[in-house]
N, C-alpha and C positions, 0 to 999 in steps of 0.2 A: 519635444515629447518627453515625458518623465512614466516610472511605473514604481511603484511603492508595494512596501506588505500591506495588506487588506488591516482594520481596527486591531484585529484578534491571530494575524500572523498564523492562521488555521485553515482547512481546506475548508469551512464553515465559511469561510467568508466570500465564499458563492452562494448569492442567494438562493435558497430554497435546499439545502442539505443541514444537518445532523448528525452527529456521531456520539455513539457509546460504546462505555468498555467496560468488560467486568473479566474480574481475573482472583486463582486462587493460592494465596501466597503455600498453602501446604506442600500442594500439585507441581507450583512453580509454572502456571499455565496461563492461559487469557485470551478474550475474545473480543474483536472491535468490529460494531459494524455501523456501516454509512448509511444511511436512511436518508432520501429524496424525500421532503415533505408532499411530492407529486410525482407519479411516478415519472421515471426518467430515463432518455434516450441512452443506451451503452452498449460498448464493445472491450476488447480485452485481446491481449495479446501476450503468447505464453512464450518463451524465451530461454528458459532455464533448461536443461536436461533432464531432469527431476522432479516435473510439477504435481501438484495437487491438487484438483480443480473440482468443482459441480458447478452445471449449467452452463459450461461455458458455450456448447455446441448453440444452445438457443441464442447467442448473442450475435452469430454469423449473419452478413449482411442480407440475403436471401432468405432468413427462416420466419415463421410466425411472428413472433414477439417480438415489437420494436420499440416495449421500454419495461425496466425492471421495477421493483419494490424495495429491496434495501441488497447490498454488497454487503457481504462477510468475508471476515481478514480473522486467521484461527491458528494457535499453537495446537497440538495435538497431534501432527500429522497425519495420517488416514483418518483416524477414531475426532478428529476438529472438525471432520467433514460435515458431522452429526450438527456442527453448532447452527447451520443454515435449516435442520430442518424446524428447530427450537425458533428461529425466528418465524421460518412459514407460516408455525402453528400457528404463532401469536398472531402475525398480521392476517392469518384466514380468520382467525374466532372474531377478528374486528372487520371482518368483508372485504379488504385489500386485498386485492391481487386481477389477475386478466381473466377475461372470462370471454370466449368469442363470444359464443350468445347468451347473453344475460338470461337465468332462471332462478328466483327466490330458490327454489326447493336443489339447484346444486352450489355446492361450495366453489368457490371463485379458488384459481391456482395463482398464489404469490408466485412473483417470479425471483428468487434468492440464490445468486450465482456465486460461489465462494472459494477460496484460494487457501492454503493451510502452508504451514512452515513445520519443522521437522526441530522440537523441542524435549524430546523424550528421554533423553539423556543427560537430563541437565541436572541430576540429583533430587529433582520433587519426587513426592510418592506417588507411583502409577499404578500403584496396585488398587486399580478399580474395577476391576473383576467384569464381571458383564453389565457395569454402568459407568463407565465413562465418562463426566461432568460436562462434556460440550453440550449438549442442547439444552439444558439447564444455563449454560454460561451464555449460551445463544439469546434465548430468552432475557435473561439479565441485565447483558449489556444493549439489547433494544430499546428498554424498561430505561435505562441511563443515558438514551441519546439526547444531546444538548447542542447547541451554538459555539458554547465553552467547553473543552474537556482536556485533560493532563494527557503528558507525553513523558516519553524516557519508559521505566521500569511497572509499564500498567497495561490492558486491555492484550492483544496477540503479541506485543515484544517483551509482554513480561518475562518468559522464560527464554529469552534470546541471547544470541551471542554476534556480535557482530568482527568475523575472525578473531583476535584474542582480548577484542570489548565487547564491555557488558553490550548486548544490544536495547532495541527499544520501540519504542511510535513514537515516529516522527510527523512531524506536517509544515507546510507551508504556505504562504498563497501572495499574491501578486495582483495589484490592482492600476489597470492604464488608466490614462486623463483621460480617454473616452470612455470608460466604464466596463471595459470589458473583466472581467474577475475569471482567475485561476489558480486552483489550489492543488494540494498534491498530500497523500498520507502513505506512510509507510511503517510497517513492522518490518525491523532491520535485523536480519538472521545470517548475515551476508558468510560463504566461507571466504570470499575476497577480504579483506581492510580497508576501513573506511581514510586512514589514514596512511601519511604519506610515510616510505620507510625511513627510519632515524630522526622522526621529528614529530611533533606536535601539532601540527599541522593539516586539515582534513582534504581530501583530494576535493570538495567541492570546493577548497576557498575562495577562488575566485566569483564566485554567485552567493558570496555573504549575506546579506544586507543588516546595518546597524548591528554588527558583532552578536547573531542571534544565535551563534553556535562556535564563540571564547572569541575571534577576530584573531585567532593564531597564524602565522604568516609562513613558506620554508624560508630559507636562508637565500642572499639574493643569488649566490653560487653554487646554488642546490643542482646537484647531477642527479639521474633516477639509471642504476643498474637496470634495465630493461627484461631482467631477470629474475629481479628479485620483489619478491612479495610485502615483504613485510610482515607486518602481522597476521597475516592469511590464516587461517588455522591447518594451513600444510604451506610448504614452499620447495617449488625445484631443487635438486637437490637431497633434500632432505624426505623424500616421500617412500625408504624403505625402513627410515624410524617412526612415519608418520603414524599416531593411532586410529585401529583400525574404524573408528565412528568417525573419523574426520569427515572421510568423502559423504557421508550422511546427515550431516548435523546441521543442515542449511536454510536457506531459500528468504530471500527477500521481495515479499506481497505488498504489492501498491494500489494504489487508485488517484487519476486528476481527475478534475473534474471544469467545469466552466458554466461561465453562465449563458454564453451566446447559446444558441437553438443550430445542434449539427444533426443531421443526418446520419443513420445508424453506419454509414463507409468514411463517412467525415468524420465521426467517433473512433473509428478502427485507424483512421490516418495520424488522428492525435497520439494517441495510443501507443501507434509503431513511432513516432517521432520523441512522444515521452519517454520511451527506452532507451536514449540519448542519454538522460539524466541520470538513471543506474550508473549508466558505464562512465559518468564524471566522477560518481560520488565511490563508487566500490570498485577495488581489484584484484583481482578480475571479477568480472560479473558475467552471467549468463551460462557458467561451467557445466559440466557435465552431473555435476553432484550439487548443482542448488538450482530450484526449482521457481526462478524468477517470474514475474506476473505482473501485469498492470491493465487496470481497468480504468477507461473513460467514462465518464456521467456528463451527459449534456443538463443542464435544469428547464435550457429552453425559455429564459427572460428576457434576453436582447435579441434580438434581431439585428444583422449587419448588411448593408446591403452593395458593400464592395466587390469586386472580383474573387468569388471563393477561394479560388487555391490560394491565395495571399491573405485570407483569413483566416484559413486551414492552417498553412504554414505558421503567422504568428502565434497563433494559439500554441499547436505544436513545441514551437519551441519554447514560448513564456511555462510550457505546462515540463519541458526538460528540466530549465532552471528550477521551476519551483520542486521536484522531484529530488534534483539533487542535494536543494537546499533540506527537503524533510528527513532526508537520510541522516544528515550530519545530524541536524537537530534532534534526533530520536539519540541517537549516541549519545552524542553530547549529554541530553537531560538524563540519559541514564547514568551518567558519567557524577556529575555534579550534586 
């Protein structure tokens, strides 16, 4: 058995998804979203203490809708929420979206469920008075969704930090010798550290592949203070000099995705197993002060016709690795 990155080492490299980003260097802000070129089965799983969320409630195993029109991933925090309605628009003015009962004469409702990270203190000018640039930025980066697009310092990790790294968008993807594809994207805002304390070294390294994010190594007699954070943007200790934006400044927004064809609890299973990958790649993750997220896309191309929960599971976990590996890589490119 072998499993390799997909052509393009991008969550794209599940067939039948897309992504754009648009972002505004003044603001220090940016927006990325996923676009299904059909819509697509999804669930989500919120984690953080702190989230930020729309639509998420329609995504539960039991409700109406059991498949969306595009994922939005948004700096901004509250006021980024806005970037999902900027995309609604666009894909209702082009007749995308669900509709129980089809009628020319009503407008079909996009289904656009979206996650926002807390960027507002990063030194851009916010003084946008009662217009705000998300759904303008919403719209833009739909308008920019491709096969191909840039990671590091662009689209919702443009104004990010990831504890005392620049953060970024990240992504990665993974392809078996039977065909199954899984990717993984992230805007990295982490208050955790992606990296290891006193070293150079990323807490995913061991889910490298082909030094896609520097192939830095720890030392082979590397001890970890079980204590100590590192770069965290607070650490034990230290948290009555801590500044008081720290516990605010957070949240790392994800999306895997696959190509097999899962069921809207089979989605939510990936989902809760992808949150494996956070907690490889950042430390800590899941805090009370960052508002962690991750959303499943099924595209629904393969069919598998093994014993599911062992389909479930490898997915699952190929979609942890590749989660882990888009964190670093968001760093990283923002780094370099």
């Amino acid at each position: 058995m072998s499993a390799r990155p997909g052509p393009l080492n991008l969550i794209t490299d599940v067939g039948g998804l897309l992504v754009g980003s648009a972002d505004d260097a003044r603001i220090a802000t940016g927006v990325t979203v996923i676009r299904p070129t059909q819509r697509a089965v999804a669930a989500v799983v919120v984690a953080g203490g702190g989230p930020g969320t729309r639509e998420t409630d329609a995504l539960a195993a039991d409700t109406l809708v059991d498949a969306i029109d595009a994922i939005v991933l948004s700096g901004g925090s509250v006021y980024g929420l806005a970037a999902a309605d900027g995309v609604a628009a666009l894909l209702g003015a082009q007749g995308e979206g669900f509709a129980l009962i089809p009628n020319p004469s009503v407008p079909v409702s996009p289904i656009v469920p979206a996650a926002i990270l807390y960027d507002l203190a990063n030194g851009g000018d916010k003084a946008w008075g009662e217009t705000p640039p998300y759904r303008a930025l919403g719209m833009a980066a739909l308008k920019e969704a491709n096969r191909s697009f840039e990671l590091g310092r662009v689209g919702a990790g443009f104004g990010a930090r990831a504890g005392g790294e620049p953060g970024g968008l990240g992504s990665a993807s993974i392809v078996t010798h039977d065909g199954v594809s899984v990717g993984a994207i992230a805007a990295v805002n982490s208050h955790g550290s992606v990296m290891m304390p006193g070293t150079n070294a990323f807490w995913a390294w061991p889910f490298e592949q082909d030094g896609e994010f520097g192939g830095v190594r720890p030392p082979a007699d590397y001890t970890l203070d079980l204590d100590d954070w590192g770069g965290a943007k607070s650490n034990p200790g230290m948290w009555n000099a801590a500044p008081a934006s720290s516990g605010r400044t957070n949240t790392t927004i994800c999306c895997v995705a696959t190509n097999v064809t899962l069921t809207p609890p089979e989605a939510q299973r990936v989902a809760k197993m992808a949150m494996a990958g956070l907690g490889r790649a950042v430390r800590p993750a899941f805090a009370p002060f960052d508002g962690d997220v991750v959303f499943c896309l099924s595209t629904r191309q393969v069919e598998r016709t093994e014993l599911r929960p062992f389909v479930i599971a490898r997915i699952g976990e190929l979609a942890a690795g590749c989660l882990a590996r888009a964190i670093a890589r968001g760093v990283y490119a923002a780094r370099v």
